[in-house]
C-alpha positions in Angstrom: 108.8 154.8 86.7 105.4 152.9 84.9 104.0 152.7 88.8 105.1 154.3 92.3 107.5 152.3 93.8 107.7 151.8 97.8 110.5 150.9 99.7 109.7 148.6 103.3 112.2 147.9 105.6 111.2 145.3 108.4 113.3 145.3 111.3 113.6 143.9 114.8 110.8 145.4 116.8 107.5 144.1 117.8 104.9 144.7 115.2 105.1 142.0 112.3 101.2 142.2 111.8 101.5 146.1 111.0 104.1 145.2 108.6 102.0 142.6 106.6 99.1 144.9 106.5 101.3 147.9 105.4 102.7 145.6 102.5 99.3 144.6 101.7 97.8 147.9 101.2 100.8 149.0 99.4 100.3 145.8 97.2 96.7 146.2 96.5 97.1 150.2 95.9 99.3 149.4 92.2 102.3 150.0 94.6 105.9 148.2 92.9 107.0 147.5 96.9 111.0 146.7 97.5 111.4 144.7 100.7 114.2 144.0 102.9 114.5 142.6 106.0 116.8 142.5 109.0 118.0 139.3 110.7 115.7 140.3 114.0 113.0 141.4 111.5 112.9 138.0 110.0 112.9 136.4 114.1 109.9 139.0 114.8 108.2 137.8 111.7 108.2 134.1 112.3 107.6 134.7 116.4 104.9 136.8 115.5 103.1 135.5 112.1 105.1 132.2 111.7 106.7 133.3 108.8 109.9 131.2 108.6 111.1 132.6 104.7 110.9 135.1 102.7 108.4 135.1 100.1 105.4 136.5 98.4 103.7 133.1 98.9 104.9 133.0 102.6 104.1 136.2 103.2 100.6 135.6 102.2 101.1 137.8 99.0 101.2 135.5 96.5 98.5 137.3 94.1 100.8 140.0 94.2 104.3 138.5 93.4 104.8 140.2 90.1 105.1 143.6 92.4 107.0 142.7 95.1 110.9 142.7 94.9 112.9 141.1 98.2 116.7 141.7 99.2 118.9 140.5 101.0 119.3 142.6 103.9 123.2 142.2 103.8 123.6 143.1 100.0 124.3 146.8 100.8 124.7 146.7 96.8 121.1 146.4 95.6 119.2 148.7 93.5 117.4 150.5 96.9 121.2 151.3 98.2 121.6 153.9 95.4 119.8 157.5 95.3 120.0 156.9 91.3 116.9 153.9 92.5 113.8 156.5 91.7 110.8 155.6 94.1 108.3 157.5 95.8 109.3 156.8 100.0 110.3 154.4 102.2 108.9 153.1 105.7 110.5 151.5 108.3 107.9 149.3 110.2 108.4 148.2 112.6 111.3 150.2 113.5 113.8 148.9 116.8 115.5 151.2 118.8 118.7 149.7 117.0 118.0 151.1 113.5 116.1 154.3 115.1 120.0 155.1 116.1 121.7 153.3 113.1 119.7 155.5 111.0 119.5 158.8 113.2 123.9 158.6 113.2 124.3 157.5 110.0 125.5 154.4 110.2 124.7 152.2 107.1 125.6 148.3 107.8 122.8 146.5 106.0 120.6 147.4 103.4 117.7 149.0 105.6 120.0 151.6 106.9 121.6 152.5 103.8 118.5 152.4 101.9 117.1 154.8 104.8 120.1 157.0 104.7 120.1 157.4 101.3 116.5 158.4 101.2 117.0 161.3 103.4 119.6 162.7 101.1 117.5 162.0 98.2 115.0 164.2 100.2 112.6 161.6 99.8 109.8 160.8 101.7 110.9 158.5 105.0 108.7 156.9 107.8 109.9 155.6 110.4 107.6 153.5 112.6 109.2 153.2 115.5 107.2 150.5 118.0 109.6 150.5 121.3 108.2 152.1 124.2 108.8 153.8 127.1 110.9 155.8 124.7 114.7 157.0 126.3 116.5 160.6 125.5 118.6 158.6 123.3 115.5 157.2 121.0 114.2 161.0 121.7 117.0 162.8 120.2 117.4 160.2 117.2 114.0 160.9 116.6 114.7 165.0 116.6 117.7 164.0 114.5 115.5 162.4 111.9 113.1 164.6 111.9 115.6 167.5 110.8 117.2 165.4 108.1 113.2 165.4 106.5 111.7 162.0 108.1 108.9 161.2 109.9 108.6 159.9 113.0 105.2 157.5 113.3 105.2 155.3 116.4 103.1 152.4 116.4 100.3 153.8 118.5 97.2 153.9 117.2 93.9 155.9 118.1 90.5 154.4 119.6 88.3 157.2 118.0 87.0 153.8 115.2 85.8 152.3 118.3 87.8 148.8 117.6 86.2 145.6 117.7 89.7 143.3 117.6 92.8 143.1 116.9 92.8 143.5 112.9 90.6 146.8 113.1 93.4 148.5 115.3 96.2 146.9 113.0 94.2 148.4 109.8 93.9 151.6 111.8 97.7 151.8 112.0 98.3 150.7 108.5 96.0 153.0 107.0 97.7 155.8 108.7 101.0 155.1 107.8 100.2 154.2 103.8 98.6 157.8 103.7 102.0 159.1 105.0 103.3 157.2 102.5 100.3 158.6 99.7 98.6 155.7 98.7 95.1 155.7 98.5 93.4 152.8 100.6 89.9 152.3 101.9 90.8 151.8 105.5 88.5 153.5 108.2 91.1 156.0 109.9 89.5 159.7 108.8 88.0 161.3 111.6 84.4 162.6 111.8 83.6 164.6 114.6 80.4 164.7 115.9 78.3 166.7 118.5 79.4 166.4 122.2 77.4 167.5 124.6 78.7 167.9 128.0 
């Protein structure tokens, strides 16, 4: 590979504004990022960010076309379904209950799940944002599941400890964390410094 590749998968959960950041910040760190989409990812991104198709221009990334490839969520044979597709992780973000389970039983209907499974038994680095909550025993133990197989779980809940003036510094909060997880240098404000407390 001439640059780390990342794969995104953006499915149908609450959360489009995470996923524009996170592609941003993958974009802007050299990142090579492979998108796909689900059908109630696309719905969440046009509800959500107005985005009604797919591509760089739409997706406000137009600077970074040249770096970002987009499938077709039903092609289950693209480059990303095979483990012989070298890249350096893959996120789900945000990540529905639906593919939580999908990918948690192995079930591999559209590109995101297969790319997903097949990262796991590539041992590969796998986030999986999952933004649903309250969270049931079933989401629970496909989240144990996951977890087992080598991913990580990351639910979309981020901290306060930035002291947040809007909505954007929580989103970059989240963002950041999740592109370290992914380990790709950013700038974001999300590292901790403790200071004195006096009680």
């Amino acid at each position: 590979m001439n640059k780390p590749r990342i794969v995104v998968g953006i499915t149908g959960a609450s959360g489009a504004p995470y996923a524009l950041r996170v592609l941003e910040l993958l974009l802007e760190g050299g990142v090579e990022v492979h998108l796909t989409v689900s059908d109630l990812g696309k719905r969440i991104l046009f509800e959500e960010s107005k985005i009604s198709t797919l591509s760089a221009e739409n997706l406000g990334l137009f600077e970074h076309e040249h770096n970002l490839v987009i499938y077709n969520n039903k092609d289950l044979g693209a480059s990303v379904a095979s483990g012989s597709f070298l890249h350096g992780g893959m996120i789900v973000l945000p990540c529905s209950s639906n593919t939580l389970g999908a990918i948690g039983s192995g079930i591999t209907n559209t590109l995101v799940q297969r790319a997903a499974a097949v990262t796991l038994k590539e041992r590969r680095t796998l986030v999986i944002a999952h933004r649903e909550s309250p969270v049931s025993l079933v989401d629970l133990k496909n989240m144990a599941t996951i977890t087992e197989a080598g991913g990580i779980i990351a639910p979309l809940s981020p901290g306060f400890y930035m002291n947040p003036k809007n909505i954007n510094d929580i989103v970059d909060f989240m963002a950041g964390k999740l592109v370290d997880l992914l380990g790709v240098e950013h700038n974001m404000p999300v590292r901790w410094n403790s200071t004195v407390y006096s009680s």
